[in-house]
C-alpha positions as CSV (number, residue, x, y, z in Angstrom):
1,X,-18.7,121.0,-53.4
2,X,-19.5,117.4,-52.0
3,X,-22.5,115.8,-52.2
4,X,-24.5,115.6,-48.9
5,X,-25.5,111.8,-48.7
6,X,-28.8,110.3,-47.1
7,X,-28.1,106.7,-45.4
8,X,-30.4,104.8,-44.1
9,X,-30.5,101.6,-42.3
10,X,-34.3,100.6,-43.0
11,X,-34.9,97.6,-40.2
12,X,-33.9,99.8,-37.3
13,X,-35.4,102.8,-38.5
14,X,-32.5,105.1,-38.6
15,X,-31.9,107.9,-41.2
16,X,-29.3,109.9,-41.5
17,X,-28.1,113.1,-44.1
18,X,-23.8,113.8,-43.7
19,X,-22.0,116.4,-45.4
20,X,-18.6,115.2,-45.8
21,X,-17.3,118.9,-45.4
22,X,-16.8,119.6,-42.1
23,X,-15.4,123.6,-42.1
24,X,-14.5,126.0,-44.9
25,X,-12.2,128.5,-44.5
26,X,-12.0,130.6,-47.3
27,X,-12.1,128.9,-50.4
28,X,-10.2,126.1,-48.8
29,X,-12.0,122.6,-47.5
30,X,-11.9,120.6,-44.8
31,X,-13.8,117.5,-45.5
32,X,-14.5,115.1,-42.3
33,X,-12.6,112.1,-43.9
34,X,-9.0,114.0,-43.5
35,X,-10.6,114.8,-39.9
36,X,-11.4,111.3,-39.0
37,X,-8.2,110.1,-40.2
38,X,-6.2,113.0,-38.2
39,X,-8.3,112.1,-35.0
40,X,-6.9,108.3,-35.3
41,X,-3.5,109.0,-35.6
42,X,-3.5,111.4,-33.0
43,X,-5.3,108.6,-30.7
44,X,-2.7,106.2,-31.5
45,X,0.1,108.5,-30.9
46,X,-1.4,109.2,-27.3
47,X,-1.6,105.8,-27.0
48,X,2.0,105.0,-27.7
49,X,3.2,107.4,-25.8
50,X,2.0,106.4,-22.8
51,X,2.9,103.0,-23.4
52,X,6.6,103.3,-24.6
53,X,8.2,103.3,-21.5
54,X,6.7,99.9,-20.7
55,X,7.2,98.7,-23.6
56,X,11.2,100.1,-23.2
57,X,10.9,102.0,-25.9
58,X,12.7,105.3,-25.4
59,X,9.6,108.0,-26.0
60,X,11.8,110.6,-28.0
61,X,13.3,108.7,-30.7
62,X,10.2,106.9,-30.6
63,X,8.3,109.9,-31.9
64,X,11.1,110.4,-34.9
65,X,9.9,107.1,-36.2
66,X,6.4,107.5,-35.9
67,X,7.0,110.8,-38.3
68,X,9.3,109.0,-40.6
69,X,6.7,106.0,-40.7
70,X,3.6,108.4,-41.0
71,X,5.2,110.4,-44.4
72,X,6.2,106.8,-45.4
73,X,2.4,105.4,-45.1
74,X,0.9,108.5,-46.7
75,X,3.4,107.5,-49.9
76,X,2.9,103.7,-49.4
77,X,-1.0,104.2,-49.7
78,X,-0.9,106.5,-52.4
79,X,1.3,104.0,-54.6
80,X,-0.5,100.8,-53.5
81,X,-3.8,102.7,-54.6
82,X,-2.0,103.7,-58.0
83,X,-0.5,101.0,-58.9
84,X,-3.3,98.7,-58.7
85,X,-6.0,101.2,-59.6
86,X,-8.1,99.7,-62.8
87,X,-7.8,102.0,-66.1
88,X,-4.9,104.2,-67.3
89,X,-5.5,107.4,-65.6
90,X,-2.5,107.6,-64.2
91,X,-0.6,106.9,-67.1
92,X,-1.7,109.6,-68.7
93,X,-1.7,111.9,-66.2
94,X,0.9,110.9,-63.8
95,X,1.0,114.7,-62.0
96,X,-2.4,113.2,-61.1
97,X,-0.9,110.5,-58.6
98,X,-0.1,113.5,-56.2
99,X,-3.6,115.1,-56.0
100,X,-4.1,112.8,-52.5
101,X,-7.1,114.9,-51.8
102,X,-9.1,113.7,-54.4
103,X,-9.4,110.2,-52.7
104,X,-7.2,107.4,-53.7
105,X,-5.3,106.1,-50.5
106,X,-5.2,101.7,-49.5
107,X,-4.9,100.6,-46.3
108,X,-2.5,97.8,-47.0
109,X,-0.2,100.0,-48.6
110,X,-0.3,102.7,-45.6
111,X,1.0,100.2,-43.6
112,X,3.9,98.4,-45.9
113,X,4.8,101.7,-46.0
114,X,4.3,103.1,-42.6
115,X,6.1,100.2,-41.4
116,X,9.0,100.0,-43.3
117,X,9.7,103.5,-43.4
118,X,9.3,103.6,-39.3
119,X,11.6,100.4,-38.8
120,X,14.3,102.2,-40.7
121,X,14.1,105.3,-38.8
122,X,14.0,102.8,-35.4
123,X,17.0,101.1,-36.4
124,X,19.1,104.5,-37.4
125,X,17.8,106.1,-33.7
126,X,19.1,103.2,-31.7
127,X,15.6,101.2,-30.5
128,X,14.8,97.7,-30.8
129,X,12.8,97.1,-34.0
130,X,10.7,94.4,-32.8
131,X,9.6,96.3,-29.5
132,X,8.9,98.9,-31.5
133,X,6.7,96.8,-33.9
134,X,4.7,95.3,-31.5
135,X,3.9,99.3,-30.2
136,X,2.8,100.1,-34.1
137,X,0.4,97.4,-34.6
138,X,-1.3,98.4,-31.2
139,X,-1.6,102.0,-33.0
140,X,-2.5,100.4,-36.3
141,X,-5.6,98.8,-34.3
142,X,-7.0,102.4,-32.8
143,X,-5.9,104.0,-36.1
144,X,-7.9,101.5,-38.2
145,X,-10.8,101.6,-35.6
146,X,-11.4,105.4,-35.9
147,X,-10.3,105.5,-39.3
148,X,-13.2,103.6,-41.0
149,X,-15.4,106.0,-40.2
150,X,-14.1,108.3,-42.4
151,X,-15.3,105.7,-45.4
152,X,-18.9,106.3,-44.0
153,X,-18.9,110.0,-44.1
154,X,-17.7,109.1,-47.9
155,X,-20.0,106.7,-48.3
156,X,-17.7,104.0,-49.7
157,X,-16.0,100.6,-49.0
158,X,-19.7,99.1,-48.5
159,X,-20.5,95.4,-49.6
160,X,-23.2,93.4,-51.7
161,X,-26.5,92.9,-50.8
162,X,-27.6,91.6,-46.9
163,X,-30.9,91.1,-45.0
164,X,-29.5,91.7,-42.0
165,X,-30.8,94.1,-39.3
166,X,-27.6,96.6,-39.9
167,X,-28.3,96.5,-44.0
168,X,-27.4,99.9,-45.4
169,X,-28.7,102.1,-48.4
170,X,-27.2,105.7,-49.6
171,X,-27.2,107.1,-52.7
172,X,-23.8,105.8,-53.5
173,X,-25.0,102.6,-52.5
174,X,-27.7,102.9,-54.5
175,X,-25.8,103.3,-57.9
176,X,-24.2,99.9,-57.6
177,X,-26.5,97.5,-55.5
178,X,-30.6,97.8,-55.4
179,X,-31.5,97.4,-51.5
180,X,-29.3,96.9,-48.4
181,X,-25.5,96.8,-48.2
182,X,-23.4,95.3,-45.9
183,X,-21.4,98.5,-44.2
184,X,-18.0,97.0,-44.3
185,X,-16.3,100.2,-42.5
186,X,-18.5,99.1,-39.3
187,X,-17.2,95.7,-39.1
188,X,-13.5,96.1,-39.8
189,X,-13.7,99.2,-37.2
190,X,-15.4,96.6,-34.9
191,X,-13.1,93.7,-35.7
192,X,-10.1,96.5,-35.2
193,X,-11.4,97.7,-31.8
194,X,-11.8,94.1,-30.6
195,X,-8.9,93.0,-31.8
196,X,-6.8,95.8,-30.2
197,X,-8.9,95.5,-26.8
198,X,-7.4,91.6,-27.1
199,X,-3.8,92.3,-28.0
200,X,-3.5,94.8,-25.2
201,X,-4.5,92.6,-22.9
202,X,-1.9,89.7,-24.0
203,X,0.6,92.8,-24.3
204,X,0.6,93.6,-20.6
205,X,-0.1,90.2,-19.4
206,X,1.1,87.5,-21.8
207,X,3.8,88.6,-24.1
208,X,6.6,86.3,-24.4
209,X,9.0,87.9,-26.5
210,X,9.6,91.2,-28.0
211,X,7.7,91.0,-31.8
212,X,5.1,88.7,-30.2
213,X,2.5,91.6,-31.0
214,X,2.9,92.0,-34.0
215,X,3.0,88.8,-35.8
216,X,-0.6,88.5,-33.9
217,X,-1.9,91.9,-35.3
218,X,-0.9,90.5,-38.8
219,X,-2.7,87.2,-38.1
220,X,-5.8,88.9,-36.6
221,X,-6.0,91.7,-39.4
222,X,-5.4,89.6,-42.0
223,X,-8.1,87.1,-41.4
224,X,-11.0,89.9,-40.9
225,X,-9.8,91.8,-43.9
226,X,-9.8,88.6,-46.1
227,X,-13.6,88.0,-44.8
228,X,-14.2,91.9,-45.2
229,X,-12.4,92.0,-48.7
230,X,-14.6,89.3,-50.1
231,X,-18.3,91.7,-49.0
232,X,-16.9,94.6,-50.8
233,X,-18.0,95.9,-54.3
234,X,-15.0,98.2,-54.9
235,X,-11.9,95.8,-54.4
236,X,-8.7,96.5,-56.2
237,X,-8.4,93.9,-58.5
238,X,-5.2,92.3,-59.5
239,X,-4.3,92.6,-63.0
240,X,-2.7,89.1,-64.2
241,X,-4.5,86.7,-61.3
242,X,-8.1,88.8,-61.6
243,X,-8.2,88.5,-57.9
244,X,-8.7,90.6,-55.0
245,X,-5.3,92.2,-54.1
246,X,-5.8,92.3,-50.5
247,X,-7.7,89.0,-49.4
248,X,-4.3,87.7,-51.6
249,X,-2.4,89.9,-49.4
250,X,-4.3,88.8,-46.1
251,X,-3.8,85.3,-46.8
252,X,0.2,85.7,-47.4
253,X,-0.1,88.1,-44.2
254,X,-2.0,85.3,-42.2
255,X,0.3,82.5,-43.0
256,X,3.4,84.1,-42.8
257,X,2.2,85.4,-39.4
258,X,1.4,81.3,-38.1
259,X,4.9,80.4,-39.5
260,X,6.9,83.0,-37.3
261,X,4.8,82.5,-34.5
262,X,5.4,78.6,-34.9
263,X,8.9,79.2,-35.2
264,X,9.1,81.1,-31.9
265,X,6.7,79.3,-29.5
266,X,9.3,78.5,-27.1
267,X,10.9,82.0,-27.5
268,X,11.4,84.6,-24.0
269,X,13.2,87.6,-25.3
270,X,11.8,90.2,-23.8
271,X,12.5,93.7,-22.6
272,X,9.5,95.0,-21.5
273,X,6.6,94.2,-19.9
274,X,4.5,91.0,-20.9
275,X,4.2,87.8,-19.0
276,X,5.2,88.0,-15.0
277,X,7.4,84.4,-15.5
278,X,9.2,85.8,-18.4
279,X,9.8,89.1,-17.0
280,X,11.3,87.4,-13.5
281,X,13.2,85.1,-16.5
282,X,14.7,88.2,-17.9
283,X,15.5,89.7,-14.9
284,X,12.7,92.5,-16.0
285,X,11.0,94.8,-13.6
286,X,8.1,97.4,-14.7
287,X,10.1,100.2,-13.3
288,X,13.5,99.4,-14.3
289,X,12.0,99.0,-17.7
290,X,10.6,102.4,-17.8
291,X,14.0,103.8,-15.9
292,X,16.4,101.6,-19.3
293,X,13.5,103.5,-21.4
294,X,15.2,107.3,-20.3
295,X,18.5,106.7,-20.8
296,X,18.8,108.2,-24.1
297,X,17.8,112.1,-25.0
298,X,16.9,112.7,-28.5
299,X,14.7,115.1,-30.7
300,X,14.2,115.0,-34.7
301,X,17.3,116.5,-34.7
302,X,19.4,114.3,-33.6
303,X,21.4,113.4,-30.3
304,X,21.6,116.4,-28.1
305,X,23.6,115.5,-25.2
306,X,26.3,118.0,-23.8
307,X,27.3,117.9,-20.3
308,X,24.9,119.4,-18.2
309,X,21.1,119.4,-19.0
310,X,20.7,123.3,-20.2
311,X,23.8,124.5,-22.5
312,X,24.4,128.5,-21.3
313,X,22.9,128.3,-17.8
314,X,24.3,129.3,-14.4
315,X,24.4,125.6,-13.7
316,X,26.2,124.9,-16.6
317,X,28.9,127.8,-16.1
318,X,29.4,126.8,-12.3
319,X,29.8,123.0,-13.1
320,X,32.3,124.4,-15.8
321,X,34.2,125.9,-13.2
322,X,34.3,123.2,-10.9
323,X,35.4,120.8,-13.6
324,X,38.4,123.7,-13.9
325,X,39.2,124.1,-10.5
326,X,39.4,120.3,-10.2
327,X,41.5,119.7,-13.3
328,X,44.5,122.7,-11.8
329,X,44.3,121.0,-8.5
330,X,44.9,117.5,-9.7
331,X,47.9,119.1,-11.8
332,X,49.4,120.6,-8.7
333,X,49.4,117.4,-7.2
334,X,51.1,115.5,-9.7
335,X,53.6,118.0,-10.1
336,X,54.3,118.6,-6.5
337,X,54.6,114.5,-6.3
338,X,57.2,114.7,-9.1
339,X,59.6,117.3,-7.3
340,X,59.4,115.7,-4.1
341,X,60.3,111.8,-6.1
342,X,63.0,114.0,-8.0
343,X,64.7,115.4,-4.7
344,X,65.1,112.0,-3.2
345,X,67.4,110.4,-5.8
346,X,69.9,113.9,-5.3
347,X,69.5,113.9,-1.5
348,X,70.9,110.2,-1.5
349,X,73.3,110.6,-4.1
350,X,74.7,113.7,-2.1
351,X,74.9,111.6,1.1
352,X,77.0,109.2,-0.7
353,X,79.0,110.9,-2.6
354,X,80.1,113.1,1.1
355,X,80.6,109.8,2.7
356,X,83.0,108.1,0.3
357,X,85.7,111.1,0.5
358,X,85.8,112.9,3.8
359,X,85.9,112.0,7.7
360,X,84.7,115.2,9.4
361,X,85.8,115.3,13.3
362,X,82.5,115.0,15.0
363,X,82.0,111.8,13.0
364,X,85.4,110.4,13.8
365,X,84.9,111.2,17.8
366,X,81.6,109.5,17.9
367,X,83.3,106.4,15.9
368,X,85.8,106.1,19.0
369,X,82.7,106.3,21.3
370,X,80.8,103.3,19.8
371,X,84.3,101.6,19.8
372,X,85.3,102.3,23.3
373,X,81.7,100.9,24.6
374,X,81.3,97.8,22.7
375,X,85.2,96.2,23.9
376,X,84.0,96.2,27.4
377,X,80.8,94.3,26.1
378,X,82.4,92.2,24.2
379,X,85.2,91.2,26.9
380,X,82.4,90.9,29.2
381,X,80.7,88.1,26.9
382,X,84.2,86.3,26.0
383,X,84.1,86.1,29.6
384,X,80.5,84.6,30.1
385,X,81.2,81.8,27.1
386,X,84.0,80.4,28.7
């Protein structure tokens, strides 16, 4: 059974008690963290599917890699957590590393992994990664925003000590500061909910090339993690340097982000919609974007295209049949073209082969005719030239 946690946030005179179980069913949990978590997913997802088509992003293989990328974030945050988690707990008990429910997942590590395991699926469905990437990090931003919440009902990822107005004491707090913690899940769900409000914006109105997106989400994460990082109490620390693992990995994330976007400043690859110039550039149109974006018909399956739309129905059998009936008549015609091409040749060769041996009398008497009517003519015009 969880603890029920007081917080309180003393200069603005607001107290608050939180179970972190939301339901029980049984002898089975549900705490509120796994239902925060569900609820920003499930956001994003809306989200992305709404926007796919003007993003030309073709919404059913879409959704194959946001499953593929959300199993590959789940492992990707268990491992990061793992592998940099202080102690040998999971050495000694590596059956440990799958008990996911007892806490234990890193944000950075969600997304390597999310995003990794979602670009592969994109690639193997046929979509265009860096579209594709620029929808994720717009999910990443509503995901993140919701998300955070979930380490308030927990009452962790809180900072050092603050006078501020919003200063924050628990009883987890409690344990490891004496007064007011900064709440570090309030600002990076505020700094995640700005920043997404910003990059939609610049999606829809200023985009320049397909990627664009993303390398800004990395820039704009990345710089309030590695301010949010440096509040916290709970870091993961890394094990040779002794430094925070992800304000090291925010930095990397940051410059590597201002490289690229260096790089491509004078890039205009797009496929979707962003700035009106470079859409008119690309020959790009909203609806013939979302029109490109339903070409293709895919499940988790795989491809599922047979003629018509519903395999088995009467549609299907009576374009069958037409499909038939045209097929015999085209064959008729082409045969019927080849006897008649054949029976000229044999005609001919009949008509020669008659002419070369016999005279018959009607041809003979009409011979004399022709004869007896062309002397006159031609005395007539010996005549005329002298």
């Amino acid at each position: 059974m969880y603890q029920v946690h007081t917080v309180e946030f003393p200069k603005m005179g607001l107290d608050f008690n939180i179970n972190p179980t939301a339901f029980s069913i049984g002898g089975f949990t549900i705490q509120w963290y796994g239902v925060i978590i569900a609820m920003g997913f499930l956001l994003a997802f809306l989200y992305l599917m709404f926007s796919c088509r003007k993003f030309n992003v073709d919404q059913d293989r879409l959704i194959d890699a946001v499953i593929v990328g959300m199993i590959g974030g789940i492992i990707g945050a268990r491992l990061y957590y793992v592998i940099f988690y202080p102690g040998d707990q999971y050495v000694k008990d590596p059956l440990s590393i799958l008990y996911i429910w007892n806490g234990g997942l890193a944000i950075y590590g969600g997304i390597i992994g999310g995003l990794l395991c979602g670009a592969l699926m994109a690639k193997l469905r046929g979509l265009k990664i860096a579209a594709v990437l620029d929808l994720a990090a717009l999910g990443f931003l509503i995901g993140q925003t919701v998300g955070r919440w979930g380490n308030y009902v927990n009452q962790e990822a809180f900072g050092t000590a603050t006078d501020l107005p919003w200063g924050m004491i628990s009883d987890r707090t409690r344990l490891i500061v004496d007064g007011p913690v900064h709440p570090c899940f309030l600002y990076e769900s505020l700094w995640c909910l700005v920043g997404f409000g910003l990059l939609h914006l610049f999606a829809t109105k200023l985009r320049r090339y397909d990627g664009q997106v993303f390398l800004l989400y990395l820039m704009w994460y990345g710089l309030g993690r590695f301010w949010i990082e440096g509040l916290r109490t709970d870091s993961l620390i890394a094990p040779v340097l002794n430094l925070r693992v992800s304000q090291l990995l925010a930095a990397a994330t940051v410059l590597i982000a201002l490289a690229f976007l260096a790089i491509f400043r004078n890039k205009t690859s797009l496929t979707g919609i962003g700035s009106p110039k470079v859409m008119a550039l690309n020959g790009i149109t909203l609806a013939a974007a979302e029109s490109a974006a339903d070409d293709g018909k895919s499940t988790i399956f795989g491809d599922i295209t047979p003629k018509p739309e519903l395999e088995g129905s009467e549609e299907t059998e009576e374009a069958l049949e037409e499909e038939k009936t045209e097929e015999v008549l085209s064959e008729d015609i082409q045969s019927q073209a080849s006897a008649e091409d054949a029976a000229v040749p044999e005609e001919a060769d009949s008509a020669e082969e008659t002419g070369s041996n016999e005279t018959t009398p009607q041809e003979a008497g009409k011979a004399t005719e022709i004869i007896t009517e062309e002397a006159p003519a031609q005395e007539s015009a010996d005549t005329h030239e002298e």
